[in-house]
N, C-alpha and C positions, 0 to 999 in steps of 0.2 A: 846794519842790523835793523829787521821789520819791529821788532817789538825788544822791552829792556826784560832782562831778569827779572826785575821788581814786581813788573807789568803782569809777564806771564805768570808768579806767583798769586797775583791775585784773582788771575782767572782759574784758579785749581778748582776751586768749590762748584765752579760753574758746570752745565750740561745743555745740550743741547735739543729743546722741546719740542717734541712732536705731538702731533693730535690725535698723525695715526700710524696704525704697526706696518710696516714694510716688508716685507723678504727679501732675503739677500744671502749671501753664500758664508761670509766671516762669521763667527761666533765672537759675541758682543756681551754686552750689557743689560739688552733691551728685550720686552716680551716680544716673541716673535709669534707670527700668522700661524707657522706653522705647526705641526706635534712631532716629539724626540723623544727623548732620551734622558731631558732634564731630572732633577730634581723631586719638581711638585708636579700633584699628581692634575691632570687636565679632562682627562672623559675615559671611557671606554669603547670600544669598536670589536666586533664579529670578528674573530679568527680566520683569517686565508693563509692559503698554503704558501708556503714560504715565509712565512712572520717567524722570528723568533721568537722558541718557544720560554725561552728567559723570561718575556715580556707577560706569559699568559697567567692570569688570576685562578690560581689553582684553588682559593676558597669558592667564587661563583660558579667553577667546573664541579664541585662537588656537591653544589645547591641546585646547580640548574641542569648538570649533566651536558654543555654548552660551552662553549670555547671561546672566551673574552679575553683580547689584548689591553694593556694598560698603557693610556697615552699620558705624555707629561709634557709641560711647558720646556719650550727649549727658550734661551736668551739669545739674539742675533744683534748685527751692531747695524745703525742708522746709515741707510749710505748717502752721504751728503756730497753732492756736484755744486762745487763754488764754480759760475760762471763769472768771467773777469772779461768787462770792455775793456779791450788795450786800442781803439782806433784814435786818432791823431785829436782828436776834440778832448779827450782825456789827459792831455796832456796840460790843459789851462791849470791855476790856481798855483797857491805857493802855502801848504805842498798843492804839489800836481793832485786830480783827481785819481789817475791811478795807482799813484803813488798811497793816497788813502784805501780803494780799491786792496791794493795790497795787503796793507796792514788790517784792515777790516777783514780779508780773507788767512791770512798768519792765524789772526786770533780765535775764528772760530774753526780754524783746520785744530790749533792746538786741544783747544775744549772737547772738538770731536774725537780725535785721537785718544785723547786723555782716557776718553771713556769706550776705548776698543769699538769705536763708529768707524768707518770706512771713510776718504775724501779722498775724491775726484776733482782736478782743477782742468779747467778748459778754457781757453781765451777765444775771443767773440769779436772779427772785423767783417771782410766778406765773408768766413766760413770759418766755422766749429773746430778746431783744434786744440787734441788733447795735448795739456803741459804734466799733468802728473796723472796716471794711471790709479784706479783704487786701491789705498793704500790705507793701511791700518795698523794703530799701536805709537804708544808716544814715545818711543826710539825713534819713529817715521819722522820727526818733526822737522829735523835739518833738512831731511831731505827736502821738505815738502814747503821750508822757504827755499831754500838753493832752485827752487823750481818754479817760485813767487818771483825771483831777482829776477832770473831772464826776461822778466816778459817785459817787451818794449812798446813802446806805440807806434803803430804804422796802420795806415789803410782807411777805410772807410767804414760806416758803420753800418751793418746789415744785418739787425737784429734778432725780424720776425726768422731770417731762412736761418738763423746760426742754434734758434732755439727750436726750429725743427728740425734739425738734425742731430739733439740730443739723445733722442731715444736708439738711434743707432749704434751709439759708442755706451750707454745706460741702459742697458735692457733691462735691467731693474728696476722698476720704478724706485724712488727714492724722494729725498726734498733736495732740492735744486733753488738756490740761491745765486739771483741777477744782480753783479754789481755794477751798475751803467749811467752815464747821466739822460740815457734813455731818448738821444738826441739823431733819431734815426728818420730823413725823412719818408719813409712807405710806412711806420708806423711800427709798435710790439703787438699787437691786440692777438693778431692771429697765432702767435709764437703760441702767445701764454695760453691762449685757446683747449690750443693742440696739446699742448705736455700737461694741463689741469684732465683732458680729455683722456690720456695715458697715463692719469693716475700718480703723477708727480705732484708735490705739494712747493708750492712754489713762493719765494720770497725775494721783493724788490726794495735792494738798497739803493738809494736814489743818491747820486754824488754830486755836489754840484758847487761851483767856485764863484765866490765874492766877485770877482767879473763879469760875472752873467747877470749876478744878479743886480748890478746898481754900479753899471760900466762908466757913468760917470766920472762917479767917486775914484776911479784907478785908471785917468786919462792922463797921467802924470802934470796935476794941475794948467791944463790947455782949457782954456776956455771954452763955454760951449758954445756951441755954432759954429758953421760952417761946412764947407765938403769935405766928406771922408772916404777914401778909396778900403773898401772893406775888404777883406780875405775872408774866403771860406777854409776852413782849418785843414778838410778832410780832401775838398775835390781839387782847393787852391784859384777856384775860382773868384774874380772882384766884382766889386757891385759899387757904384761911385752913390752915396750915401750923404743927406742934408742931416746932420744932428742937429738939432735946435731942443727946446724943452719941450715942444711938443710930440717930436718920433722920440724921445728918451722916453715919457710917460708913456706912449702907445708900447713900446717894448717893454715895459715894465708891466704892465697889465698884458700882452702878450705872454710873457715870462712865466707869469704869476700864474696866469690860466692854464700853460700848459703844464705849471705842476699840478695844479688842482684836477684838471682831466685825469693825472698820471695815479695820482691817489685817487680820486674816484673809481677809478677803472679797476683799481685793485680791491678797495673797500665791495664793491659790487659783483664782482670773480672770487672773492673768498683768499685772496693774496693778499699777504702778507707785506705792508710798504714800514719804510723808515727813510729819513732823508738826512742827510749829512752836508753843511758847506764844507768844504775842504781847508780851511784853515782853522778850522773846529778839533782841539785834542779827540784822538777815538777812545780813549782811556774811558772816559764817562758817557760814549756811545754807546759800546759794547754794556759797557756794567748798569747804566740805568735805560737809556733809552731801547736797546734794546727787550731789554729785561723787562721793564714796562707793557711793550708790543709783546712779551710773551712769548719771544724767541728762544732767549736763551730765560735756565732755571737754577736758584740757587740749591745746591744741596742744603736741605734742614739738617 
């Protein structure tokens, strides 16, 4: 089980904030771009043929001798694409980073659902692969972990090409949330580029495990110093490696700077970052830290 009973009860009140209105095809929640059929009433527009005549303002036709349709607000639901790194570097941490990944993505699939939003899951190694089609309505919700469980970690990470290939399978623009520890060597820049460039609104959950950060501390009490025969996680390649206190602090200030790059990159593109270590509850993630960044909204 991604999330407990308890859990998801206290994510009811919550919704999921947007900055700005989307289009999209489900009927939702949310004001949408468009004009309908709604309720409240939105503007006016000139009569062409074929408008139904239901819609036309028979007091302004008797004032103006003029044929005005009546536009009203339609509500549409938010479609949100949870992008999930499942490549083999996701695999570190206890829990695993995509094992957080997941439950990070459960909880705001729920919230979305809750509130008749649309969610799309897609998993991210060499290439874009959809796991859950858009889907909408919080009946959806088993489904839409039954489809969280499968995802396993294999492959390598290829970030920038897996998030330009979103808009192929999203033709919608929408908000598109990256859950990654972002450890991709050709880099994300150009990804996020392209899909803020197509109008998607984009938000980077940064995952990342107490190993990385202060690999020291989790050498299972081994002394430091000496040679170490490293693995690369994803290509499996080794690099014969001198630890001493000196290359521990050069990685740690390595470490350090590439997350600061990572949030910088985003604070300056208008993305939306949040960072998580993976042995951190997401319980108080989701409910204040995100909440904080402005992601997610309480209902008043």
């Amino acid at each position: 089980m991604l999330l407990t009973p308890q859990f998801l009860k206290r994510l009811d009140p919550f919704y999921i904030r947007s900055k700005r209105a989307f289009r999209s095809k489900f009927r939702g929640e949310r004001r949408s771009l468009n004009r309908g059929t709604g309720m409240e009433f939105a503007d006016y527009r000139v009569y062409e043929p074929g408008d139904d005549l239901r819609h036309v303002d028979w007091n302004i036709y008797a004032r103006l001798d003029r044929l005005f349709i009546k536009l009203f607000h339609t509500d549409e639901d938010l479609p949100l694409g949870l992008l999930i790194d499942n490549s083999r570097s996701m695999e570190f941490g206890s829990p695993t980073k995509l094992m957080c990944a997941k439950q990070i993505a459960a909880a705001l699939g729920y919230i979305a659902l809750a509130h008749a939003d649309s969610v799309a899951v897609y998993t991210c190694t060499e290439r874009l692969s959809p796991t859950l089609p858009p889907t909408t309505g919080k009946s959806q919700f088993p489904r839409l972990t039954k489809a969280l469980d499968t995802i396993a970690a294999s492959g390598q990470t290829r970030l920038t090409e897996c998030l330009k290939q979103l808009p192929m399978y999203q033709r919608r623009a929408g908000m598109a949330v990256i859950l990654s520890d972002f450890l991709d060597p050709i880099g994300y820049a150009d990804g996020f580029k392209l899909l803020s460039g197509c109008g998607f609104s984009l938000t980077a959950i940064h995952l990342i495990s107490p190993e990385e950060i202060d690999p020291q501390a989790h050498l299972d009490n081994t002394p430091t110093g000496g040679d170490w025969l490293v693995e690369d996680a994803e290509t499996g390649e080794t690099k014969a490696v001198t630890i001493n206190a000196e290359t521990l602090a050069q990685y740690r200030d390595q470490q350090q700077a590439f997350c600061d790059n990572l949030q910088r990159f985003c604070t300056d593109q208008g993305i939306g970052y949040a960072k998580l270590e993976s042995n951190t509850p997401i319980e108080p993630f989701i409910l204040q830290e995100l909440h904080r960044v402005g992601f997610v909204q309480r209902n008043r």
